[in-house]
C-alpha positions as CSV (number, residue, x, y, z in Angstrom):
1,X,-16.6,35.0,-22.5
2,X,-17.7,37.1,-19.4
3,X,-21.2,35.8,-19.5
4,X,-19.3,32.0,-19.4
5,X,-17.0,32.9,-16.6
6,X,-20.2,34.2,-14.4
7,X,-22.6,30.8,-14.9
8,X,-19.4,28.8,-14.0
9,X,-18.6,30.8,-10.7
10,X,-22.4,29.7,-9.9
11,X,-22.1,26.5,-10.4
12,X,-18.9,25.5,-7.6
13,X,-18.9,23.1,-5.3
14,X,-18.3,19.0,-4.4
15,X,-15.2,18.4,-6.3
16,X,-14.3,21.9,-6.9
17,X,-17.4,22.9,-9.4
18,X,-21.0,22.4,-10.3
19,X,-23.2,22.3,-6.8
20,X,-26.3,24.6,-8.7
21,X,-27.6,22.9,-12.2
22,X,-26.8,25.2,-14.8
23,X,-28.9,25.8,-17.2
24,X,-31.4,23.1,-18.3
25,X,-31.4,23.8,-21.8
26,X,-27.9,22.9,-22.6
27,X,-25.2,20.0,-22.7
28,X,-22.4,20.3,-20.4
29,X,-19.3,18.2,-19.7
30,X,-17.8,18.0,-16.7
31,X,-14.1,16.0,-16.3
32,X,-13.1,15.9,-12.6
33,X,-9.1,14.7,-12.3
34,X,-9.5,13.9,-8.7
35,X,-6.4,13.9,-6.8
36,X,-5.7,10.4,-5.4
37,X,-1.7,10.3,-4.5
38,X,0.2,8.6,-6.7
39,X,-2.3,7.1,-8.9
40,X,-5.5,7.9,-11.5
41,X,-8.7,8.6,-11.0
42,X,-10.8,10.7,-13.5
43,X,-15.0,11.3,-13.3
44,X,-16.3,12.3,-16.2
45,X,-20.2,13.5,-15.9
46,X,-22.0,14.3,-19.6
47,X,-25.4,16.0,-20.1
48,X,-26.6,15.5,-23.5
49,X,-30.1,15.6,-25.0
50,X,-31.0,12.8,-26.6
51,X,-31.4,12.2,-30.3
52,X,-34.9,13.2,-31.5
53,X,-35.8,14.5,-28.4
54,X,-33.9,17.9,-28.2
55,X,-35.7,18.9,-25.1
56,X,-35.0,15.4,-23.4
57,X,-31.5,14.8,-21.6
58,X,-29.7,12.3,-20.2
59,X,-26.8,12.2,-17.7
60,X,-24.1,9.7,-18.4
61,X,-21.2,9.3,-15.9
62,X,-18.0,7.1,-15.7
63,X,-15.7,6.7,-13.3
64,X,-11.7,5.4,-14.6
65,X,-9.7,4.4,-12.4
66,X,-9.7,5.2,-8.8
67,X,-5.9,5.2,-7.6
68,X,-4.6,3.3,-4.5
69,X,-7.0,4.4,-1.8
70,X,-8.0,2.0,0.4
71,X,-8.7,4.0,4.1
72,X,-12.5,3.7,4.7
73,X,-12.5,7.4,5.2
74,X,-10.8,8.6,2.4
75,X,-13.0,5.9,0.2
76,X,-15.8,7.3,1.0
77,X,-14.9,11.1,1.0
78,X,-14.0,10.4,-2.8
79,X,-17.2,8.4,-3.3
80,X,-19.5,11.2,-1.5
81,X,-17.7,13.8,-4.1
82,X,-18.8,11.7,-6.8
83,X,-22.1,10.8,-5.9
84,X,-22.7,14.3,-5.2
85,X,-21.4,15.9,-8.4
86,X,-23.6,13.4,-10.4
87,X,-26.6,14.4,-8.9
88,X,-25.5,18.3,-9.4
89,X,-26.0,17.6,-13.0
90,X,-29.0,15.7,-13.1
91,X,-27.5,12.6,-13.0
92,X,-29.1,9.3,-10.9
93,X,-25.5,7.2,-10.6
94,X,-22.2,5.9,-12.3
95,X,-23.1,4.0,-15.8
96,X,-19.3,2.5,-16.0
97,X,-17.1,2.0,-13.6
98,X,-13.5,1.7,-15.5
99,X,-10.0,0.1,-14.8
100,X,-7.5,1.6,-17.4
101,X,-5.6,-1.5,-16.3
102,X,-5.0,-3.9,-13.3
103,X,-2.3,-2.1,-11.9
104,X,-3.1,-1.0,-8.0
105,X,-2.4,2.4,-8.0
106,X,-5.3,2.2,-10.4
107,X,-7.5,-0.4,-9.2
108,X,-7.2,-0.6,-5.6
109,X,-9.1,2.7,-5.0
110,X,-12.1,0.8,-7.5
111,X,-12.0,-2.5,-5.7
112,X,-12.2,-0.2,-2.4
113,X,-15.3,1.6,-3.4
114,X,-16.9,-1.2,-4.6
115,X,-16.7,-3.0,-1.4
116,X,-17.8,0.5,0.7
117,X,-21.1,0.1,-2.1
118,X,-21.3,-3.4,-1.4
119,X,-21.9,-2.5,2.5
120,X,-24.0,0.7,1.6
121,X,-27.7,0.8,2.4
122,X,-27.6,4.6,1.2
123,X,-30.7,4.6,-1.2
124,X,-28.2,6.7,-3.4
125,X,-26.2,4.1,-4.5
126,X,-29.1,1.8,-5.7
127,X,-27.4,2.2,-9.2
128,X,-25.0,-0.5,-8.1
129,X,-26.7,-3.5,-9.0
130,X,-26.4,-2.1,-12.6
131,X,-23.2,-0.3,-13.0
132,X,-21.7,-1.9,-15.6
133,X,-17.9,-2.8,-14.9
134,X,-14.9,-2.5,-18.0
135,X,-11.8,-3.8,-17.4
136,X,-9.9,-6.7,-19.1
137,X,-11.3,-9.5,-16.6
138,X,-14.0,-9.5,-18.8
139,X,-12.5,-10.8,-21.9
140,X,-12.7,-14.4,-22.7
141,X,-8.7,-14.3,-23.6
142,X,-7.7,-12.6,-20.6
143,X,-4.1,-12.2,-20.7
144,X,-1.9,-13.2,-17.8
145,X,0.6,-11.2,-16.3
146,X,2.9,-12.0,-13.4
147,X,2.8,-9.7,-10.4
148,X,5.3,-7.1,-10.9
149,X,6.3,-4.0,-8.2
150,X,3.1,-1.8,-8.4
151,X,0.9,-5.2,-7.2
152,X,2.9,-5.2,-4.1
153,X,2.5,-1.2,-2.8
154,X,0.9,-2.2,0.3
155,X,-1.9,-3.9,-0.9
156,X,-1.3,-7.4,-1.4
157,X,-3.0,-8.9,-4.6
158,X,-5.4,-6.2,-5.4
159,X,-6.4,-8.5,-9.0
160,X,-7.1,-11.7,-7.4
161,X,-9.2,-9.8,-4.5
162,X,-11.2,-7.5,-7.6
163,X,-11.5,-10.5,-9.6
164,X,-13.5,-12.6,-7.0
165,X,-15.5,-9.8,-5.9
166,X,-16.5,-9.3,-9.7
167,X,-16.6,-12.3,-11.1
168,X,-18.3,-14.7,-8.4
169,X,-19.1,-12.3,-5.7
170,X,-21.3,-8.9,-5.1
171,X,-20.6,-7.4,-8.4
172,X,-21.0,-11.0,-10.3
173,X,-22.7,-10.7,-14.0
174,X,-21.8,-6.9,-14.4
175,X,-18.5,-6.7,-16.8
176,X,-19.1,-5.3,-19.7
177,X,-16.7,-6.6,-22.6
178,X,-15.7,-3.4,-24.6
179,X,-13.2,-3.6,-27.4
180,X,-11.6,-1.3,-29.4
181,X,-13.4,0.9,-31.8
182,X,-16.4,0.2,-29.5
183,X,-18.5,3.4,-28.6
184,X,-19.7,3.0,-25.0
185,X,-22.2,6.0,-25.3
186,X,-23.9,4.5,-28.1
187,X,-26.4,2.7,-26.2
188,X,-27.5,6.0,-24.5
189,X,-28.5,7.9,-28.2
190,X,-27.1,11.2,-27.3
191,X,-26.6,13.6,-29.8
192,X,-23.7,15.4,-29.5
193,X,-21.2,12.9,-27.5
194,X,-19.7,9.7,-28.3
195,X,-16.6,7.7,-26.3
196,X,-14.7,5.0,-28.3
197,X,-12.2,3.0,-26.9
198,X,-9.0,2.9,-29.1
199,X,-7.2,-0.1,-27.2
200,X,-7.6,-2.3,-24.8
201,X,-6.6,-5.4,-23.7
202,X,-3.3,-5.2,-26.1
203,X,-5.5,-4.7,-29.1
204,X,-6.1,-1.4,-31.7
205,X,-8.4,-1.4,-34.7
206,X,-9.2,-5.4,-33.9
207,X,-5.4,-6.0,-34.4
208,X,-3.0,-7.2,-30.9
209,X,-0.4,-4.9,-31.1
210,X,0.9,-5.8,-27.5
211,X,4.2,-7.7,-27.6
212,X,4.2,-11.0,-25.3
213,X,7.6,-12.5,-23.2
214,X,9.8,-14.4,-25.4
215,X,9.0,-18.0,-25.6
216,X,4.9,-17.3,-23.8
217,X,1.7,-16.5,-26.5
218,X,0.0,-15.5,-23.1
219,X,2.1,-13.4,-21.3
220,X,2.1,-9.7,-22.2
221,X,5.7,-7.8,-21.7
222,X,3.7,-5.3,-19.3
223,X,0.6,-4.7,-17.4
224,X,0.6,-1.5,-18.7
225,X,0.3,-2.3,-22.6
226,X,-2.7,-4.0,-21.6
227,X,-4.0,-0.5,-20.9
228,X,-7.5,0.6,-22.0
229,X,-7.8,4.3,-23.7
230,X,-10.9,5.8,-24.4
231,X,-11.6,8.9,-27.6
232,X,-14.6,10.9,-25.8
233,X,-15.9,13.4,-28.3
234,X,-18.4,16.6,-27.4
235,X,-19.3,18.8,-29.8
236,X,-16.4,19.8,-31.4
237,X,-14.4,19.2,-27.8
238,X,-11.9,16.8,-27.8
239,X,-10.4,14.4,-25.2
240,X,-7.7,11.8,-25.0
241,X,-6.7,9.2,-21.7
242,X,-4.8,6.0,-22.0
243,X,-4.2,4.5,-19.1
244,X,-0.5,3.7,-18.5
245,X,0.0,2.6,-22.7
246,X,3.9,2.9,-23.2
247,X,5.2,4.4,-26.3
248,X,9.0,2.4,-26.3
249,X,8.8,-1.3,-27.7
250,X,12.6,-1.5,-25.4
251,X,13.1,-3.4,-22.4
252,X,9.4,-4.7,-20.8
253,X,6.9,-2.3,-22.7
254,X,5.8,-2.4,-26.2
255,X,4.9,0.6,-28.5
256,X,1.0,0.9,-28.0
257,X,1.0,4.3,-28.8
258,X,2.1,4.9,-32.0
259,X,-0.8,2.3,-33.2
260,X,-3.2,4.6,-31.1
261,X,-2.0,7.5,-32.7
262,X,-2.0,6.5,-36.4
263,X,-5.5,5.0,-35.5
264,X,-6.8,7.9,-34.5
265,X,-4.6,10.3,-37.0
266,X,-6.4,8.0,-39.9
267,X,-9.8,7.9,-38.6
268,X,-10.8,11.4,-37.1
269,X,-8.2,13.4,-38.4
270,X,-7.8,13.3,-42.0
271,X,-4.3,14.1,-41.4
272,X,-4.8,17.0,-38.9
273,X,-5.6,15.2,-35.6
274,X,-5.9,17.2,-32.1
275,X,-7.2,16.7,-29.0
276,X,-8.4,19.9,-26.5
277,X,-6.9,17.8,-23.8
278,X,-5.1,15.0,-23.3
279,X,-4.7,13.1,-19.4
280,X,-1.0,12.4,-19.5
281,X,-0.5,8.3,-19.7
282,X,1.5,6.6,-17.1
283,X,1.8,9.5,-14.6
284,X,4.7,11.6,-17.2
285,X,7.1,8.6,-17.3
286,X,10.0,8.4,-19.8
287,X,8.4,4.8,-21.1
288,X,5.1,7.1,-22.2
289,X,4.3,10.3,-24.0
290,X,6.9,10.0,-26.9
291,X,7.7,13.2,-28.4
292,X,6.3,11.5,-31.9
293,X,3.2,10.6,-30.0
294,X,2.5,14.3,-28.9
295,X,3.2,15.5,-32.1
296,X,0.1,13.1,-33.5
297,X,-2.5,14.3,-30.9
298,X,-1.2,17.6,-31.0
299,X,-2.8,18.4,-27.5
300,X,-4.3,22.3,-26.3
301,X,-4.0,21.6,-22.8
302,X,-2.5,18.4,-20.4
303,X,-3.1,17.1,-16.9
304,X,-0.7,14.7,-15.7
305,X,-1.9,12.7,-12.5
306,X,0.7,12.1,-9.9
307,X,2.2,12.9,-6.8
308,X,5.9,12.9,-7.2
309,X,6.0,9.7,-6.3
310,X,9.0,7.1,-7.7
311,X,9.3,3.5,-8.7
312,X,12.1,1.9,-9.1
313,X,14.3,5.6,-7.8
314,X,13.0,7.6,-10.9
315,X,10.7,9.9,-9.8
316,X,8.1,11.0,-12.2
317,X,6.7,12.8,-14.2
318,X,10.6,13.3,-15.5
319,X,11.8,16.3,-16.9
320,X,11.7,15.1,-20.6
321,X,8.0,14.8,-20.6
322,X,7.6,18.1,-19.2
323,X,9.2,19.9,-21.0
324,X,7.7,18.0,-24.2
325,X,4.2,19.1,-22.5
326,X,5.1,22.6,-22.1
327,X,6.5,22.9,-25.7
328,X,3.2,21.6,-26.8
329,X,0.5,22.8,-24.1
330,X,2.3,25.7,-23.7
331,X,3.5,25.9,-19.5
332,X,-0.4,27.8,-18.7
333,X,-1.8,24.8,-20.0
334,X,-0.5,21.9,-18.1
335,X,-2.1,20.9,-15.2
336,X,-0.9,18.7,-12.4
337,X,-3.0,16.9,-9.3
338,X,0.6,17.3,-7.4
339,X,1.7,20.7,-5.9
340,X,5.4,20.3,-5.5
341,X,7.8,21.4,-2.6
342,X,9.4,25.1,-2.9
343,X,13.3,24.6,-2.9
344,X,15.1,25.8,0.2
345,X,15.6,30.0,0.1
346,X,14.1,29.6,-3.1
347,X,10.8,29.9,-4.9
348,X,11.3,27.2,-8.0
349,X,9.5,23.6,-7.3
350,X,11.7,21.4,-6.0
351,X,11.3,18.0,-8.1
352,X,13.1,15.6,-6.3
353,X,10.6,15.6,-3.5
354,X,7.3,13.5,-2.8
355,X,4.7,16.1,-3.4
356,X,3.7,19.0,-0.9
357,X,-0.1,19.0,-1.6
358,X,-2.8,17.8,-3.9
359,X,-5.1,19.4,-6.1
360,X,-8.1,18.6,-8.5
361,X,-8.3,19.7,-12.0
362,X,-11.9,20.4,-12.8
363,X,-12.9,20.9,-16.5
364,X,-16.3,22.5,-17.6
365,X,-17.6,22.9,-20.7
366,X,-21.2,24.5,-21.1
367,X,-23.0,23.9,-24.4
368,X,-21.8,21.4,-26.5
369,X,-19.5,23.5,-29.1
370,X,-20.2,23.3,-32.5
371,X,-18.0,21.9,-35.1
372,X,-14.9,24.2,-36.6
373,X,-15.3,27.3,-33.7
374,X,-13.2,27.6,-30.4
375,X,-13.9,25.5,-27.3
376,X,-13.9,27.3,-24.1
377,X,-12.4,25.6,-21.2
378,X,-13.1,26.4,-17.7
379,X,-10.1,24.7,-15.5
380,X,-10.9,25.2,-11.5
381,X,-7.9,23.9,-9.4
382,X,-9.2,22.8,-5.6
383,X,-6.6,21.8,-2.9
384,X,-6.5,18.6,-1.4
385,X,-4.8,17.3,2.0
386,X,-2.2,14.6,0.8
387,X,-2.8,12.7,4.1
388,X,-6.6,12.8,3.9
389,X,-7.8,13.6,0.5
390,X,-10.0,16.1,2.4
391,X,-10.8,19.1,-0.1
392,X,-10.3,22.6,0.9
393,X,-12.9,25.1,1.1
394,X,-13.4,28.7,-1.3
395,X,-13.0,28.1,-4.8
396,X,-10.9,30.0,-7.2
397,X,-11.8,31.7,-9.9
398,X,-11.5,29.4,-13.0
399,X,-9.2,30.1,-15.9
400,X,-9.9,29.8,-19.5
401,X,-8.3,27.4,-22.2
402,X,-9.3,28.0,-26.0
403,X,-9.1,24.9,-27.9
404,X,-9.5,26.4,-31.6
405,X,-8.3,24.1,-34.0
406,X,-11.2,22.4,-36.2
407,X,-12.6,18.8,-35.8
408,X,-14.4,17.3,-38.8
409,X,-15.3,14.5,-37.1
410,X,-18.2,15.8,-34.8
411,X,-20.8,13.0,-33.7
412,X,-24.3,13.3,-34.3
413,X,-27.2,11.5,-34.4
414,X,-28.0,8.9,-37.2
């Protein structure tokens, strides 16, 4: 453990970890939940060697979601961070660029950077002529959905804006149509990691499990059921995200996660699913997260991505959720991109408020783990103005999560 801990502190920097390459001999994973406001946005960075060639490696990144950032500084703060950590690991540029859903405190902050890389003549960014794009534009039955709130958080229509630029503009010729069960590593051969989408565009296992408006066969009850989620396997580390998917078929959502979870229970668990960690769906709101849910992917460790923000005067993540987190996670081992106000004359969070501060949550994992032993986690926390999105400087020393429950279901090579 203490020889883990010393090649991680080595390794800090752009978004809170990795500036020096660490060794080239191993697999790493890197997940960066970078602190947007009240929104997603989550780089993941894998170093695998390839199948066959155990001293050849590739570098696979993808970016999901980007939150609702849309100042030309902030934009290209984040992308800086990103382009630097890729090339930390090895890596030459994004291979996917992701929207969990169409939602702007998702998409905006991806329809932003794609226009700063539209204008870019940094020879960095070359890789955007062939960053593939994965979102439900590019399905042949693309749904509709009616602008609900979230379009209309100072933005206009972010979907009809994203949708030009991608479909007849810059970006034109670049969706990639992924559907569930699909791996989207596949095409890379790497021996130890796979990612498999699990739902998207309102379908699980081939099968629409999305509910539509009463008296439309077009019109899904919610953007958010619409929601793409991704399985990404390393080793024998596990990891879960899912977009906003709700998990109550009451009111305007449908039930997509209890199809996600039996999915997943039935074809990687054998009846003993978990997941090392698992990126909290819809921000903690009461309509995701079910108890039931939880109890499927029976998660080591959370990070919920939010700033205390509310819609619609419920400010979230609520207090159910939490606590359901904590009971599972255990409190050490949920993470938050929000650091909340103190209470007056008091040290306890105060809740009820818009966030004080922001903060990434930084996962590393050297070595890709073998099958049935413990995972070891490195979680770095880095500050991050609320106003600006500018990082603070220093790094913490990381803490540890052990993810020890055994995964038969370990990808290899064919």
């Amino acid at each position: 453990m203490k020889t883990i801990i010393t090649t991680l502190v080595t390794v800090v920097a752009a978004f809170g970890i990795c500036a020096a390459n660490p060794p080239a001999d191993q697999p790493e994973l890197r997940i960066y939940h970078i602190a947007v406001g009240q929104g997603d946005c989550t780089l993941i960075v894998i170093k695998d060697n390839v199948c066959g060639a155990p001293n050849t490696y590739k570098v696979v990144s993808i970016l999901i979601d980007a939150g609702p950032i849309s100042d030309a500084v902030v934009v290209g703060r984040v992308l800086q961070g990103i382009k630097d950590t890729i090339k930390a690991a090895g890596g030459d540029g994004l291979q996917y660029i992701v929207a969990s859903h169409l939602h702007s405190d998702h998409l905006r902050g991806i329809y932003s950077i794609l226009l700063a890389l539209k204008k870019s003549t940094d020879p960095d960014y070359a890789w955007k002529s062939k960053v593939k794009l994965i979102d439900r534009i590019g399905y042949s039955h693309f749904f509709s959905y009616k602008m609900d709130k979230c379009w209309n958080i100072a933005n206009g229509r972010t979907r009809d804006a994203y949708k030009t630029l991608t479909t007849t503009g810059a970006f034109k010729g670049q969706h990639l149509v992924v559907k569930s069960k699909d791996d989207i590593l596949k095409p890379f051969k790497l021996a130890h990691s796979s990612m498999v989408c699990i739902s998207s565009n309102g379908e699980v296992n081939g099968s629409w499990v999305a509910q539509t408006k009463a008296g439309s066969t077009t019109e899904a009850k919610s953007e958010n059921d619409l929601s793409f989620s991704f399985y990404l396997r390393f080793g024998a580390f596990r990891y879960l995200t899912a977009g906003d998917a709700g998990g109550t078929a009451t009111g305007s959502y449908s039930n997509i996660e209890t199809p996600i979870a039996t999915y997943l229970n039935t074809t990687y668990g054998g009846g003993n699913f978990h997941v090392c960690c698992f990126k909290v769906s819809h921000h903690g709101s009461d309509h995701s997260t079910k108890t039931t849910f939880l109890n499927t992917i029976n998660p080591s460790s959370c990070v919920i991505e939010s700033a205390l923000q509310s819609y619609n005067g419920t400010r979230i993540p609520v207090e159910r959720v939490v606590t359901d987190l904590t009971t599972k996670c255990t409190l050490a081992n949920v993470y938050t991109t929000y650091i909340p106000e103190k209470k007056k004359k008091s040290t306890a969070p105060d809740y009820d408020k818009p966030a004080a501060d922001l903060q990434d949550v930084n996962m590393y994992i050297l070595g890709a783990p073998a099958t049935g032993g413990n995972v070891t986690i490195a979680v770095f926390t880095k500050q991050r103005n609320k106003a600006d999105l500018k990082l603070s400087s220093g790094v913490g020393t990381p803490t540890t999560i052990t993810c020890s429950k055994a995964h038969p279901d370990a990808p290899g090579c064919p």
